[in-house]
N, C-alpha and C positions, 0 to 999 in steps of 0.2 A: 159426718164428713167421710169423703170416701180413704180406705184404708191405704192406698197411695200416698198418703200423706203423710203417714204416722212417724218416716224414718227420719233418724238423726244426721244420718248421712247420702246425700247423694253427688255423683260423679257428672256434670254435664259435658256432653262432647259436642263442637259444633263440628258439620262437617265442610269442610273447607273449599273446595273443589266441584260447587254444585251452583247453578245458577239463581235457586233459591237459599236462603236460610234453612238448614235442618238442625234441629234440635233433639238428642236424645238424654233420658236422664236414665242411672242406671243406681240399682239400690244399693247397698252395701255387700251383698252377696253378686253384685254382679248384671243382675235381672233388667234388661228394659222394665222401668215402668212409665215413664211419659215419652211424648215427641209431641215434636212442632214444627210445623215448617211456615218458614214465613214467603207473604204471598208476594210475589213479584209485581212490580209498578203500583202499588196500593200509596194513595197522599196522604191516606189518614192510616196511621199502624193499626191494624186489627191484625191480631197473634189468638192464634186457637191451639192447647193445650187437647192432647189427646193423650186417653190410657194404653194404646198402641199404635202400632206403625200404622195399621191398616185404618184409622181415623174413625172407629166402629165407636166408641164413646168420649164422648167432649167431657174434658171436666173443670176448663180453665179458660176464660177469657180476658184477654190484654188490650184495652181500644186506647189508644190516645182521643186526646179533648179535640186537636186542634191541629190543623194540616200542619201547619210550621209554626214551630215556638221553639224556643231557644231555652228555655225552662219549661220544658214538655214534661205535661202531666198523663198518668197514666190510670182509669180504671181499671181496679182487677176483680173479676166477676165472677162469680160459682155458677158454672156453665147447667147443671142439675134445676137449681134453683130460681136461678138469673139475677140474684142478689148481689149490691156489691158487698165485699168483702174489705175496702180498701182502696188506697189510690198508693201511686210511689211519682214524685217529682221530681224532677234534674236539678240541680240547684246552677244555671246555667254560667254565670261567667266566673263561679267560683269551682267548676269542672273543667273550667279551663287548665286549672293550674293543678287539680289533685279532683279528682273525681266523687261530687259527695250528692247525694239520693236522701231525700227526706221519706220518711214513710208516715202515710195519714189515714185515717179512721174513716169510717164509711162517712161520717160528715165531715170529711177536710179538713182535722184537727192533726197537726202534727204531734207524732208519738215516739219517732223515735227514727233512728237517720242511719246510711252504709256510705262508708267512707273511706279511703285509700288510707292504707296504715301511715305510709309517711310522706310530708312533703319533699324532701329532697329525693326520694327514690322515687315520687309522680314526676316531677321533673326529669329526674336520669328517665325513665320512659319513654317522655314526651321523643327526647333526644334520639334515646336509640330502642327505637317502635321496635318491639315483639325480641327486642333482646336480654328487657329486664322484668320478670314475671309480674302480674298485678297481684295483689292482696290487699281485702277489704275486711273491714269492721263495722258490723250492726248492733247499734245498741236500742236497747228502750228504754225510753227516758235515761237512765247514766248504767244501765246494766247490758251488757254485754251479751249477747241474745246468740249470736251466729259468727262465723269465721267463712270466708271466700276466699280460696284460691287457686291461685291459677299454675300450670304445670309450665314448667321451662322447655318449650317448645316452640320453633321458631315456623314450624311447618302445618302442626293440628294447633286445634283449642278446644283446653282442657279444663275445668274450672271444677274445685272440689271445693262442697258446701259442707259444712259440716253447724248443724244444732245444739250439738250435742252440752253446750254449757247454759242452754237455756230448760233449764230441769223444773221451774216454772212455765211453759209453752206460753211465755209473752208474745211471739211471734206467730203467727199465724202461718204454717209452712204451705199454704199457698202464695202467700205473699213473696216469702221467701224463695218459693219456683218462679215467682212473677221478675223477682229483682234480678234472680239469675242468668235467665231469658234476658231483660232487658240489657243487663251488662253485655251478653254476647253479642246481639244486636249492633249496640253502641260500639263495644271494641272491632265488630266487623268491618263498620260503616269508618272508623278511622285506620284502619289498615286499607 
């Protein structure tokens, strides 16, 4: 697996003020080490993960199943390889109310799920968009894998991932890049 992967912590920033989706992730020292930009008027999501700005190595691919689904599934691919790695679902009309992502096995076996820490603060949210930070929880199977969150900033978007309690690597931190990405995506597309 490529060594981009290996950290416990990374920083995603989208950038906000651009006609496409860009995506940078920055390591715990600071360092670009991914981008993404996402491609403008595309019906079906294809998301291509690169190890730099200048798109010189692919190492992460993101396709949706299906033009429009409301519980939109998503493969995530080892761009090297072209293996999946994984799928992550919307869990749709129950994202309505507190936003929750299943995560599944390269045969479409649910493993383990990311999900809004509380219901009454997905709500306060809902209310008052980009005033009350997001924070999410990934577990596998009842273990606690990853922490998601987000920076009180009404102007960037800032999302800190942090691994670091998953000291068994149940999670697969491409995955983990994949979900990250897609939250940004999602919270762009509702602002």
């Amino acid at each position: 697996m490529n060594p981009i992967f290996q950290f416990n912590q990374y920083l995603l920033k989208r950038q906000v003020f651009a006609l496409t989706g860009k995506f940078r992730f920055y390591d715990p020292s600071g360092q670009l080490v991914l981008f993404s930009e996402q491609k403008m008027f595309k019906l079906r999501e294809d998301i291509r993960v690169y190890a730099d700005e200048g798109k010189t190595q692919e190492v992460l691919t993101i396709k949706a199943r299906q033009i429009i689904d409301f519980s939109a599934a998503y493969d995530v691919l080892d761009s090297a390889t072209g293996q999946k790695i994984g799928a992550l679902r919307r869990k749709g009309l129950a994202s309505m109310l507190r936003d929750e992502w299943e995560i599944l096995d390269v045969n479409d076996n649910p493993v383990g799920k990311l999900f809004e820490d509380s219901m009454g603060l997905a709500l306060l949210r809902r209310l008052l968009t980009g005033l009350v930070p997001q924070n999410y929880d990934v577990t596998i199977g009842e273990t606690r894998v990853a922490d998601y969150r987000q920076n009180f900033n009404p102007f960037t978007y800032h999302l800190n991932i942090d691994f670091s309690m998953d000291s068994a690597n149940q999670l697969d931190r491409r995955i983990g890049i994949a979900l990250g990405i897609l939250l940004a995506v999602v919270e762009g597309r509702q602002q």
